[in-house]
N, C-alpha and C positions, 0 to 999 in steps of 0.2 A: 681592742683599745677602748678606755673607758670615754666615758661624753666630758668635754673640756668643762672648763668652769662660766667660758664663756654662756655656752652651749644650756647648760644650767641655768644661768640664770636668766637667759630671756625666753628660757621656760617659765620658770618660774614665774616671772614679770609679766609674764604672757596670762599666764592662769590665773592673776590675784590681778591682775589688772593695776599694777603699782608697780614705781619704781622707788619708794621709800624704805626705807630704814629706820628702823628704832632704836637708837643707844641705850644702854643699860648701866649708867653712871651712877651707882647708890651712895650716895653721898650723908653720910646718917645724918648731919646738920640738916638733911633735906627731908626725912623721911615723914611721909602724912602723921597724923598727929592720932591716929587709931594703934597706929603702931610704937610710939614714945611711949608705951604705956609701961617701961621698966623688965619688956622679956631681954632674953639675951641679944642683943645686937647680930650676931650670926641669923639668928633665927627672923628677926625683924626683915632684918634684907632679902633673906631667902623669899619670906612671904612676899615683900614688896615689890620684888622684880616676876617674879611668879603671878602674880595679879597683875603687873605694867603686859606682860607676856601675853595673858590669856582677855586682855582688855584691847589689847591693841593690834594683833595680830588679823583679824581677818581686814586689813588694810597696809599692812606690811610683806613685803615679800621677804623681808629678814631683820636680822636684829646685832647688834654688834656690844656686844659688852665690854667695857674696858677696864682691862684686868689690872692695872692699880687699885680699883677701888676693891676689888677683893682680896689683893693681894696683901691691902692697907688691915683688912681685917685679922692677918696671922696665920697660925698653919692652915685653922680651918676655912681661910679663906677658899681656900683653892678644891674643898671639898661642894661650901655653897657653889660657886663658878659652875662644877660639875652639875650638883643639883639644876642650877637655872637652866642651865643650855639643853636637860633632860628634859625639861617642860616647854620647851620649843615645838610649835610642831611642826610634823616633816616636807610640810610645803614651806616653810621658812626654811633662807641659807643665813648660815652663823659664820661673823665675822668677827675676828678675835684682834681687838683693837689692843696689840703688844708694842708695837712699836720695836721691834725688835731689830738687831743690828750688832755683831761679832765675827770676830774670825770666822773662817770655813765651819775648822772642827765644830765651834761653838756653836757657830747657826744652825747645823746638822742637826745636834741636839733640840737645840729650840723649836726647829723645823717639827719635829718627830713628839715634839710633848703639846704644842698648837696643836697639829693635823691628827696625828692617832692616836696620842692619849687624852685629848680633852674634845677631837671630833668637828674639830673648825675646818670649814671649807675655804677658806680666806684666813688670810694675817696681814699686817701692817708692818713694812718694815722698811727701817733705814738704810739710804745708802752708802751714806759718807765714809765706808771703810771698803766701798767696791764692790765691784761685780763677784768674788771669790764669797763675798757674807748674804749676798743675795741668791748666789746660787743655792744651794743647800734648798731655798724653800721654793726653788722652781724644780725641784728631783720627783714632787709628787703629783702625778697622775689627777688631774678632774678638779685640783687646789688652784690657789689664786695667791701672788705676793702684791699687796697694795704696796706698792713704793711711795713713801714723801715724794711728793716734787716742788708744788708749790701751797703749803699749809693757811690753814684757814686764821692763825692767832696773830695777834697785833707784830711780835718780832720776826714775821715769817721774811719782812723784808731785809732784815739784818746781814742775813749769809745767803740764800736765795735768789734777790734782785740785787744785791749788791756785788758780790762776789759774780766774776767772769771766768769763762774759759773760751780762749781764743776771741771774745768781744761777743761771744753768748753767755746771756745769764746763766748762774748756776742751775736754776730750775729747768731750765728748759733743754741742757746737760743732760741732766739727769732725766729726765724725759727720753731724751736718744739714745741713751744708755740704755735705759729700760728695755725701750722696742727693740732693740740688739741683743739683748738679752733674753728676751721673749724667745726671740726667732727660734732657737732651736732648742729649749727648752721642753719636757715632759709636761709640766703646768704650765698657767699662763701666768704672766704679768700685768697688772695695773696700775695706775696711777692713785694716786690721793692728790687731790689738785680743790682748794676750798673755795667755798660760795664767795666769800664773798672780796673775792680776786675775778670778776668773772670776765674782763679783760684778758689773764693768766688762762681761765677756761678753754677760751675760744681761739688762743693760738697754740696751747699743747692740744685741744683737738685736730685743728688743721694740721698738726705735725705729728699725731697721733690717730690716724683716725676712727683703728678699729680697737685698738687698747678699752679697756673697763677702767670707768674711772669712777672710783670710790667718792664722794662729795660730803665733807663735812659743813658745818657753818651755817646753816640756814634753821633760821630761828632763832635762838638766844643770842647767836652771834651779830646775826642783822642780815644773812644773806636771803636774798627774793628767789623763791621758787622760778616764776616764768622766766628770770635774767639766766639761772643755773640750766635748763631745760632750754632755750633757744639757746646756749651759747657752746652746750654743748652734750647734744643727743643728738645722734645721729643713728641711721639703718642700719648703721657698720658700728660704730659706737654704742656701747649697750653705757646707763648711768646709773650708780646706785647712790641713793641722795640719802644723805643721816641727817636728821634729828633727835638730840637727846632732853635737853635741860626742859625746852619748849612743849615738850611731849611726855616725859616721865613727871616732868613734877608743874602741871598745866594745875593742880589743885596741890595743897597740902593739908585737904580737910578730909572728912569723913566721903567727901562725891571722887576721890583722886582716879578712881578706874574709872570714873563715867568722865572724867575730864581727858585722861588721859588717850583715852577711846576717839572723844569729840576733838581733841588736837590732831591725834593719828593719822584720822579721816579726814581733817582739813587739809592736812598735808599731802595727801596723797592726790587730794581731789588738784589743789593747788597745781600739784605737779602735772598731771594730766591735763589740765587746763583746760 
């Protein structure tokens, strides 16, 4: 039997001494200003997440790139994706921020071009079509499906907290879902539950307590480190905390790896408190 994803990652965690994460959102509007210098944009990003990678890493236990912004770039987007995630090193876990959510058949597929052809240990995916579009990425062995539950963006309360089932929120639904889900699954399941709900944190942990919870939002979004870490790290509860915007583009000058390096580290530090 292979070692779960759990099992991974507070190894990992364990070894680098961090429960951070680094997003990899290349946003070319964003890109430092060494690299606007008119090469091709494919190549630009590649360098730039490549240097965010090797700048930020010895304070990150992983990195999650989010595949719109390569996807935005056309075919070859999806060759750079490749490229970046080769330049990972292999004490980082790669989280493939897809957001993914289809039929069975479809997720199958999805399932199988995340995990074995692009090599992600973790995906992101929606549930709102059922437990039948989330299985498919709980079939693999030593993987993780980060479920939505309760999102880090301003509309998270629209269908979320508003929306009920049986006189439970939907988020919190889809939370008991998940752990039922979990249960007798090959992979595990996790949460995606955002900073800066940290109210939302600390009652899908109590309801959740040994699930991975993926945590966006902290940093550009406004979530506090110590609020995401007391409300919801536990012994049993492993947490992996993302920041992106706050961390990749901490500079847009000619210092951006040294800036992007000195945010990493704050983060990490932060979180460890």
């Amino acid at each position: 039997m292979s070692t779960s994803f759990t099992e991974r990652l507070r190894s990992v965690q364990s070894d680098k001494d961090s429960v951070a994460c680094v997003g990899l959102d290349p946003d070319p509007l964003h890109l430092p200003a060494p690299l606007r210098d008119g090469r091709i944009l494919t190549d630009a990003v590649r360098e730039f997440c490549a240097t965010i990678v090797e700048a930020t890493a010895p304070y990150a236990c992983a990195f999650k790139p989010n595949f719109a912004f390569f996807e935005a770039l056309g075919p070859a987007g999806l060759t750079v994706l490749d490229q970046v995630t080769a330049a990972i090193p292999d004490d980082c876990l790669l989280i493939g921020d897809a957001k993914r959510g289809d039929i069975g058949n479809s997720a199958q597929f999805y399932a199988q071009a995340v995990y074995e052809n692009l090599g992600m240990d973790a995906c992101t995916v929606s549930p709102y079509l059922g437990g039948d579009s989330v299985a498919p990425f709980l079939d693999h062995e030593g993987k993780c499906a980060f479920v939505l539950a309760r999102t880090s963006n301003d509309g998270a309360a629209d269908l979320q907290e508003a929306c009920t089932c049986d006189g439970v929120p939907l988020y919190r639904q889809v939370a008991q879902q998940t752990a039922e889900w979990s249960a007798d699954a090959d992979g595990t399941a996790g949460l995606v539950v955002g900073a800066t709900a940290p109210e939302a944190l600390e009652e899908l942990r109590a309801g959740c307590p040994t699930l991975p919870f993926l945590i966006p939002g902290v940093g550009a979004q406004g979530g506090d480190p110590a609020e995401v870490v007391d409300a919801a790290q536990t012994d049993d509860g492993p947490v992996l905390v993302n920041s992106s915007r706050s961390v990749i583009y901490a500079s847009e000058e000619d210092d951006y790896a040294e800036a992007a390096a000195e945010a990493a580290k704050e983060l990490r530090d932060a979180l460890n408190g």
